[in-house]
C-alpha positions as a Python dict, from the first residue, in 0.01 Angstrom:
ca = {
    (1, 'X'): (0, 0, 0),
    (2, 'X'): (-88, -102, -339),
    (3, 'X'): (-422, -52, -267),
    (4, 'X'): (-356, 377, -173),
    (5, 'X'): (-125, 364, -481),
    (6, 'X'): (-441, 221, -702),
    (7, 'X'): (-649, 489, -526),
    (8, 'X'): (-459, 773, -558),
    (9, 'X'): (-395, 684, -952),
    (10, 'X'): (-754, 652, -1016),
    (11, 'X'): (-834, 946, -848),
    (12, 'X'): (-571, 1132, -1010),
    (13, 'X'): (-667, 1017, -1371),
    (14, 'X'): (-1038, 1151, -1271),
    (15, 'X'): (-934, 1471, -1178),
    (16, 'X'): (-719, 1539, -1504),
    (17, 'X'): (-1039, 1430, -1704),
    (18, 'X'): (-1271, 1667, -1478),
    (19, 'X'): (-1007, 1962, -1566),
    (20, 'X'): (-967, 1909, -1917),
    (21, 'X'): (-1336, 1889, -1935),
    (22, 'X'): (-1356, 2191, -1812),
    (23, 'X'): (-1070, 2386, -1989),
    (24, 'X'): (-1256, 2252, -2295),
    (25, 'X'): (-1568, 2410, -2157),
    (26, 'X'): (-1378, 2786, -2119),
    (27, 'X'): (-1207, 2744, -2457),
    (28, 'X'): (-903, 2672, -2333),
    (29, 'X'): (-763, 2353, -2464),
    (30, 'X'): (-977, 2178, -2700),
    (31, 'X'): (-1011, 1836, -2495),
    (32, 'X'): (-1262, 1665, -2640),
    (33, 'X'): (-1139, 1695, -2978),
    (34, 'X'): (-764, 1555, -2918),
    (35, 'X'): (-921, 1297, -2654),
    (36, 'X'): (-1078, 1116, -2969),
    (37, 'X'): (-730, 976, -3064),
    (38, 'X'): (-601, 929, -2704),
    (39, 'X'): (-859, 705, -2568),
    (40, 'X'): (-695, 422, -2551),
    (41, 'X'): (-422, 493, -2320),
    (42, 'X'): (-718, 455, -2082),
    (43, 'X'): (-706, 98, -2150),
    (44, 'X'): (-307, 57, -2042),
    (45, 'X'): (-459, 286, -1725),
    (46, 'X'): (-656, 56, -1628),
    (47, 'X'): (-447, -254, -1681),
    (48, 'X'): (-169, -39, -1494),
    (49, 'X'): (-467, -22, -1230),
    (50, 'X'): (-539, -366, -1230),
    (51, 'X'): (-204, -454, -1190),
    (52, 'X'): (-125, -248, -882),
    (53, 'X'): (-434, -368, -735),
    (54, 'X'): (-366, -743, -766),
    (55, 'X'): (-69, -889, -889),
    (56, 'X'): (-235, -1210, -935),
    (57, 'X'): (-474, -1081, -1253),
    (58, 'X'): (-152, -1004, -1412),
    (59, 'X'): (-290, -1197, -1728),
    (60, 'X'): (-617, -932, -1762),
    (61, 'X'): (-349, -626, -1704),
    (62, 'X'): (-166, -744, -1973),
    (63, 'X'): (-481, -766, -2198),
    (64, 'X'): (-594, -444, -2119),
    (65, 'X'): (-228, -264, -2141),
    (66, 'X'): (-139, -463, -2489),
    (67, 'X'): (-504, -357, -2601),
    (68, 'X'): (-486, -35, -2519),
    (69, 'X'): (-140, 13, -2723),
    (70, 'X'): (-269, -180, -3011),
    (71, 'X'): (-559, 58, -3032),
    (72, 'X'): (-257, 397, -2984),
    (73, 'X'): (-70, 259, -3246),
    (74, 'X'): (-387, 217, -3470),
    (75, 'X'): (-534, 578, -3396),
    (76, 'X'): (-214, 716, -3464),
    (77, 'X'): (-189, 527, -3800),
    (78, 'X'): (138, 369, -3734),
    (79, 'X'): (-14, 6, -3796),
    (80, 'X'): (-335, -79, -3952),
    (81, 'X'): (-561, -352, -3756),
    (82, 'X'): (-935, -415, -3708),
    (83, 'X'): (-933, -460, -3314),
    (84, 'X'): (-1307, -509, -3283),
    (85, 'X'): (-1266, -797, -3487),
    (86, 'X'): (-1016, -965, -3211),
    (87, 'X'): (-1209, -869, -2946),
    (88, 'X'): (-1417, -1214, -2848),
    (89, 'X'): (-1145, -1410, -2891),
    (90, 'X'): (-893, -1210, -2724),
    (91, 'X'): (-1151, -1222, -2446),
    (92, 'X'): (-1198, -1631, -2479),
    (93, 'X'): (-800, -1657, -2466),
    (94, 'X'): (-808, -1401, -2132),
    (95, 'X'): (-1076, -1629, -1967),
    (96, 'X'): (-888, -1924, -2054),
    (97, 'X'): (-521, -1844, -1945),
    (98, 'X'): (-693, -1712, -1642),
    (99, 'X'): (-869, -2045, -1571),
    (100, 'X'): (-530, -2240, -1615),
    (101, 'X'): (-294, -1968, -1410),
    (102, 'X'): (-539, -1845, -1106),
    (103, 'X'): (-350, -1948, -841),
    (104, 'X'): (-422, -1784, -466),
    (105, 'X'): (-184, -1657, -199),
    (106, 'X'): (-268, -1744, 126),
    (107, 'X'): (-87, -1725, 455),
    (108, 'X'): (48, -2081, 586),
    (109, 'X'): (-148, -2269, 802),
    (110, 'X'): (-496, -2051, 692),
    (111, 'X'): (-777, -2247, 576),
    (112, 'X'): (-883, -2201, 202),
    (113, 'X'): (-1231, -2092, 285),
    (114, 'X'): (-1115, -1824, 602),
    (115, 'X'): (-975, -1616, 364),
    (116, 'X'): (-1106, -1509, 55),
    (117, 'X'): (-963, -1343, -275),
    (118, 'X'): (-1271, -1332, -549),
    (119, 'X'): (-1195, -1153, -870),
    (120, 'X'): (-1458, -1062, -1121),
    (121, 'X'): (-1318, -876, -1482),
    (122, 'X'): (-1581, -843, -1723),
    (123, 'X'): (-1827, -1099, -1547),
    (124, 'X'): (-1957, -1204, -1220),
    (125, 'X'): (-1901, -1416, -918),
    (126, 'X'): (-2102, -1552, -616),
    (127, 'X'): (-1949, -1714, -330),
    (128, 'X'): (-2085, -1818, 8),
    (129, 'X'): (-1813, -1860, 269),
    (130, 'X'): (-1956, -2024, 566),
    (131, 'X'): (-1605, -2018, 775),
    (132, 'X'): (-1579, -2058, 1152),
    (133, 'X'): (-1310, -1844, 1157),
    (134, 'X'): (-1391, -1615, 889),
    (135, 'X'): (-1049, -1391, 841),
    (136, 'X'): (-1124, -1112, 575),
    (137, 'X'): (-990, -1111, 257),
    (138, 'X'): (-1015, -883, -77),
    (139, 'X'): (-1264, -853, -330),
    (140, 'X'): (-1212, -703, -650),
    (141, 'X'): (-1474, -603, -952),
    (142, 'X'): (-1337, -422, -1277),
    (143, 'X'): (-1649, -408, -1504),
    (144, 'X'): (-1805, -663, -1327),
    (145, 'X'): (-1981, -788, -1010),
    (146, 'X'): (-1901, -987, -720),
    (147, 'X'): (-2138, -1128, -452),
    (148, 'X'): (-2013, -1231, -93),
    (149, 'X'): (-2228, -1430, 124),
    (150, 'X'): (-2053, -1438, 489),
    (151, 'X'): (-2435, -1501, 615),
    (152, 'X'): (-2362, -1843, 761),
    (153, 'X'): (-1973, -1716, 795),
    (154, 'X'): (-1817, -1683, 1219),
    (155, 'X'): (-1586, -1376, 1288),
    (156, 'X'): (-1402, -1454, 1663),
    (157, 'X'): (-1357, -1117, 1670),
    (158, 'X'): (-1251, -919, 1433),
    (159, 'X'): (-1202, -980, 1034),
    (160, 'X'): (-1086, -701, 719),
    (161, 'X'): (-1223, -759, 358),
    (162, 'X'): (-1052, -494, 162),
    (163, 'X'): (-1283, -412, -221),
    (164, 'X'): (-1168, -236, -465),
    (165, 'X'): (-1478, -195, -730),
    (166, 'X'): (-1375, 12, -1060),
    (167, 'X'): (-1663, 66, -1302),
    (168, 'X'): (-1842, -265, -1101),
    (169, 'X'): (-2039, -394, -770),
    (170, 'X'): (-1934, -605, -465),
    (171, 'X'): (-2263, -700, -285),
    (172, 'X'): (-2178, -832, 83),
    (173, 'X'): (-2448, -1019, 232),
    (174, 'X'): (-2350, -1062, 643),
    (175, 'X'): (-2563, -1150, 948),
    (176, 'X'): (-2698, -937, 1166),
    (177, 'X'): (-2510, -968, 1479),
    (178, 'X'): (-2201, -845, 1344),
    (179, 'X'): (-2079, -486, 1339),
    (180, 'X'): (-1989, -335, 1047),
    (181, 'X'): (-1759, -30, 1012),
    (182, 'X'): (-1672, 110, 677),
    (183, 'X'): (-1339, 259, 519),
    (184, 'X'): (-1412, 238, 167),
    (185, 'X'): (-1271, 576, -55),
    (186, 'X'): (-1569, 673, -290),
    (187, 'X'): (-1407, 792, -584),
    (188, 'X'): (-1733, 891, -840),
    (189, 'X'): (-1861, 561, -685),
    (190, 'X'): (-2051, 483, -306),
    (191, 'X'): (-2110, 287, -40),
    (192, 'X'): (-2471, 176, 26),
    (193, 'X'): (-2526, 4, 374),
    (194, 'X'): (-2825, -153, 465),
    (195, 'X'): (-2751, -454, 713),
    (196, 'X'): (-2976, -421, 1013),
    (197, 'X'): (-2697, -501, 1257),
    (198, 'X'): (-2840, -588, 1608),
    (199, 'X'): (-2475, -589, 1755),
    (200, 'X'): (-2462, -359, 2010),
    (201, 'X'): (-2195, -497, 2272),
    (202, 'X'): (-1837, -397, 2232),
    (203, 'X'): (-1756, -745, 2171),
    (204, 'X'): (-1974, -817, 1898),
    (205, 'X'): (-1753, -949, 1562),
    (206, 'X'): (-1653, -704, 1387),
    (207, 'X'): (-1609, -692, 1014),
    (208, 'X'): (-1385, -410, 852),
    (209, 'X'): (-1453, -321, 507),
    (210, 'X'): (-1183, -96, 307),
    (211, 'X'): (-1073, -16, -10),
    (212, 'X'): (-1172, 200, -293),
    (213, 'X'): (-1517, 185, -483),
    (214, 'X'): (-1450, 453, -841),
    (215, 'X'): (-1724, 443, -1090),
    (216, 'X'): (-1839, 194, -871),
    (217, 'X'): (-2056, 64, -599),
    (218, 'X'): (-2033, -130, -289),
    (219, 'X'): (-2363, -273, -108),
    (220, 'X'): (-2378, -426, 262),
    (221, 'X'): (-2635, -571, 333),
    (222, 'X'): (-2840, -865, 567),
}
């Protein structure tokens, strides 16, 4: 659910972007002119985003959502601040809380490495998950990358790794005998597979991929 709601938010914000583009285009409303001092509520966007996504990268939300009224408040002249100047270290301070709070939520009596839940915000992450009962899991990249490699991974039969990827990359990297079927929602973003599955029986292992790639890109491959 939180996932369609994320979706549908994104898409939605797109849209009104696209149409006051293009009302600025025909004259109609001058959009790019007034968008110069409304920027930054695409930064609480995008923690609201973030938030909805995963609950877990509540501290980055935050970040993004207190940044993004900071800079309001400064474009509308209300309170004077040099943002750019806080940037790094409110960045250092995100990364750190982070570090000390990342805690993941796992169904009882499921191994750490069957499921996974990788996160990359403004940076990257590789993992290699070689479980023998590889489950699924979620990925998530906001302005950043992350790698999967599932290569040396076992599916019994069938496993669900839901992305989301907003202005960033999941790479999945998954052998060749599994199937692959795809339900990602492109949103400005794609879905490049190029795994040379050799599964042709019905019972192969099948690995679901869903979720919502905007601005973004998601690459299978072998």
């Amino acid at each position: 659910m939180n996932q369609i709601i994320a979706r549908i938010l994104t898409g939605t914000l797109i849209v009104i972007f696209g149409l006051g583009a293009l009302l600025d285009a025909l004259q109609v409303l001058p959009f790019w002119a007034n968008i110069g001092n409304w920027w930054p509520i695409g930064l609480v966007l995008v923690g609201v985003i973030i938030l909805i996504n995963n609950l877990s990268q509540f501290i980055w939300a935050t970040i993004f959502i207190g940044a993004g009224v900071l800079l309001q408040l400064e474009r509308l002249g209300l309170v004077e601040v040099n943002f750019f100047a806080l940037f790094w270290p409110i960045i250092i301070i995100g990364i750190g809380l982070s570090i000390l709070f990342q805690k993941t939520m796992r169904p009882k009596n499921i191994k750490v490495q069957d499921l996974d839940d990788l996160t990359a915000i403004f940076g990257g992450s590789e993992t290699v998950n070689s479980s023998k009962n590889y489950l699924g899991g979620k990925a998530t990249a906001i302005f950043g990358g992350v790698t999967l490699d599932l290569r040396d991974a076992v599916i019994k039969k069938e496993a669900t790794l839901n992305v989301f990827a907003l202005c960033g990359g999941v790479e999945l990297k998954v052998p060749r005998e599994w199937k692959i079927k795809t339900e990602v929602f492109p949103i400005l973003g794609g879905v490049e597979s190029k795994s040379s599955s050799t599964a042709f029986k019905d019972d192969a292992p099948l690995l679901i991929v869903t979720g919502t790639a905007a601005l973004g890109g998601i690459e299978i491959r072998s």
